[in-house]
matplotlib code that plots the C-alpha trace (Angstrom):
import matplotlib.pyplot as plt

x = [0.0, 1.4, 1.0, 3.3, 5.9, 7.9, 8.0, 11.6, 10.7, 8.1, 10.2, 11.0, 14.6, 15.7, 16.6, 19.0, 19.6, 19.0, 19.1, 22.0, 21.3, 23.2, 20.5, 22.9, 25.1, 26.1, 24.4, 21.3, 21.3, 22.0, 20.4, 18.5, 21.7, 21.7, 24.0, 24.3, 26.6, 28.7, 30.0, 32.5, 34.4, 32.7, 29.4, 27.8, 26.5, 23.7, 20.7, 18.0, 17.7, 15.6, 14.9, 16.9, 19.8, 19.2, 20.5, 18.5, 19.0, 16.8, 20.0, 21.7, 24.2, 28.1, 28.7, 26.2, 28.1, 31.3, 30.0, 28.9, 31.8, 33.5, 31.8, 30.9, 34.9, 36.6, 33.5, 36.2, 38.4, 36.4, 34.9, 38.4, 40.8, 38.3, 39.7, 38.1, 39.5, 39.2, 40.2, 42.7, 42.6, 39.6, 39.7, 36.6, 35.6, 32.5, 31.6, 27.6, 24.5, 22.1, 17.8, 15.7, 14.2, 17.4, 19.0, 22.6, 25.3, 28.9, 31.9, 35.6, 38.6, 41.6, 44.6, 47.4, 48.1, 51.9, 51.9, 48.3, 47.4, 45.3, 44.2, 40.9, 39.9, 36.5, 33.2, 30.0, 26.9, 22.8, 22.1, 24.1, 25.9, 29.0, 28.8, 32.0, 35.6, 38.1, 40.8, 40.8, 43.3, 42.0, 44.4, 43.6, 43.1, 43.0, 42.2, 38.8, 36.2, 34.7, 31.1, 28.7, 30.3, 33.7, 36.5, 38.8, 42.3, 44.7, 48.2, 50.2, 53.8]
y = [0.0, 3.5, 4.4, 2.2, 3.7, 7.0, 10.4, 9.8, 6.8, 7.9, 10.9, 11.5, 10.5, 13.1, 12.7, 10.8, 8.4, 4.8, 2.6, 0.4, -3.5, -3.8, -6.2, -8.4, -8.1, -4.4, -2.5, -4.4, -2.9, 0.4, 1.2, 1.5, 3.5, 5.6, 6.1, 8.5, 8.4, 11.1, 9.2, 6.5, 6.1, 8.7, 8.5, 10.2, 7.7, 9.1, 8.0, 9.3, 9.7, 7.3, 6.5, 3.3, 6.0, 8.0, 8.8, 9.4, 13.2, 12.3, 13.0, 11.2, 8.6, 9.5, 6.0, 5.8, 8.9, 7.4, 4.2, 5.6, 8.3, 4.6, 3.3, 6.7, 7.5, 3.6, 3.3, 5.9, 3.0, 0.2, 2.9, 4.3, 0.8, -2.2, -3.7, -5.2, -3.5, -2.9, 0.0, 0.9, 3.8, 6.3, 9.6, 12.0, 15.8, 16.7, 19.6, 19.4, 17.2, 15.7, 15.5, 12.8, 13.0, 14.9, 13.5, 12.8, 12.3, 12.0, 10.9, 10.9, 11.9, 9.5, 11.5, 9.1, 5.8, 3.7, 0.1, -0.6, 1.8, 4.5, 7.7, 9.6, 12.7, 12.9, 15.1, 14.0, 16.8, 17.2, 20.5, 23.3, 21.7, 19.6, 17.2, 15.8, 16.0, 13.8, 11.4, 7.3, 5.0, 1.9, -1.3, -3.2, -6.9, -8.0, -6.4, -8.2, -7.6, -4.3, -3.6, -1.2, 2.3, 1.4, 2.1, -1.0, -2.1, -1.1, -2.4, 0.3, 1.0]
z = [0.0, -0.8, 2.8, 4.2, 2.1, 3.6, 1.6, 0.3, -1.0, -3.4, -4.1, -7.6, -9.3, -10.5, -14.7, -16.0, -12.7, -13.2, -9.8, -9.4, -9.1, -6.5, -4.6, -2.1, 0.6, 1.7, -1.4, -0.7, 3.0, 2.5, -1.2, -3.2, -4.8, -8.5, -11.1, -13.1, -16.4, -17.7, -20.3, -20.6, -17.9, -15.5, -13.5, -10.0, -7.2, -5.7, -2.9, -1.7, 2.7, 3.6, 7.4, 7.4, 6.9, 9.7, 13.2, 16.3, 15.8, 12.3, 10.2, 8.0, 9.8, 9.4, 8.6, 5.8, 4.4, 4.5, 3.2, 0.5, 0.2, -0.3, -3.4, -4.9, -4.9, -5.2, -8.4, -10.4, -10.4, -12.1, -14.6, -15.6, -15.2, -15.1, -11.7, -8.8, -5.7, -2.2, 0.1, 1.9, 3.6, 3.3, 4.8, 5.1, 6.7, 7.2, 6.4, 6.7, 7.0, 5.0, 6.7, 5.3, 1.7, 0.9, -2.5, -2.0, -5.0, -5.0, -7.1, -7.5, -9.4, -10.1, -8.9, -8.6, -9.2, -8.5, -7.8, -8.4, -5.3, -6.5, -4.9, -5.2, -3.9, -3.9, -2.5, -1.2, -1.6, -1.1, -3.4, -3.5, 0.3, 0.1, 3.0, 2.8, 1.0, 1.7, -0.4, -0.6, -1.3, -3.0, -4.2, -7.7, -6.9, -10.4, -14.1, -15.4, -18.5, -18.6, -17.9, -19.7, -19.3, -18.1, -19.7, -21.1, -18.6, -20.4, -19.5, -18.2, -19.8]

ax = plt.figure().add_subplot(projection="3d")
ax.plot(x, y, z, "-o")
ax.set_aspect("equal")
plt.show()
């Protein structure tokens, strides 16, 4: 029934998102996520606040920011090189917060990369507000077949 579902969840998407399947483990918990593409090899995460996301103080929860500051800034690497990775070390401020219904988007920048360790900097905002800034370091486990939108690994010289 529509009334059993909150006003973020029947809020609109905004154009050009499509939601994510990512429907097990960790995505499944926190989602439903969006993409965005910018074109090949680019692309904005985003979510909408929904009350699973919250705090007690009716905000969004820090460690549903980072969580997502995590895939929203590691995604640059499997758009841009086509590797599975995992992180190493992610490092956030916060700079604001986001209220429930608010639509949250983020993505990264590829800004080094030496032994198959790359760093991002990336920002996390809701409107006009960043919510957070911050850098990740994220190691390549293994090249693999690119996926709609990613770019192809390319063997570096």
């Amino acid at each position: 029934m529509s009334d059993d579902l909150t006003d973020a969840q029947t809020a609109a998407i905004p154009d050009g998102f499509s939601q994510l399947n990512w429907s097990r483990g960790f995505g499944r918990q926190i989602g439903p996520l969006f993409e965005h593409r910018e074109g090949p090899g680019q692309a904005r995460l985003a979510f909408r606040v929904e009350e699973h996301h919250t705090n007690g103080l009716g905000n969004c929860h820090g460690g549903m920011l980072m969580s997502f500051a995590d895939m929203a800034w590691g995604r640059i690497i499997s758009l841009q090189k086509s590797y599975s990775w995992v992180t190493v070390r992610l490092m956030c401020d916060f700079l604001s917060g986001a209220k429930l219904g608010d639509w949250v988007e983020g993505e990264g920048e590829l800004i080094g990369e030496e032994d198959l360790l790359f760093t991002v900097r990336g920002r996390i905002w809701a409107g006009d507000r960043t919510l957070i800034t911050g850098t990740g370091v994220f190691k390549a486990l293994s090249p693999r077949k690119p996926r709609p939108g990613e770019l192809a690994y390319k063997e570096e010289a």
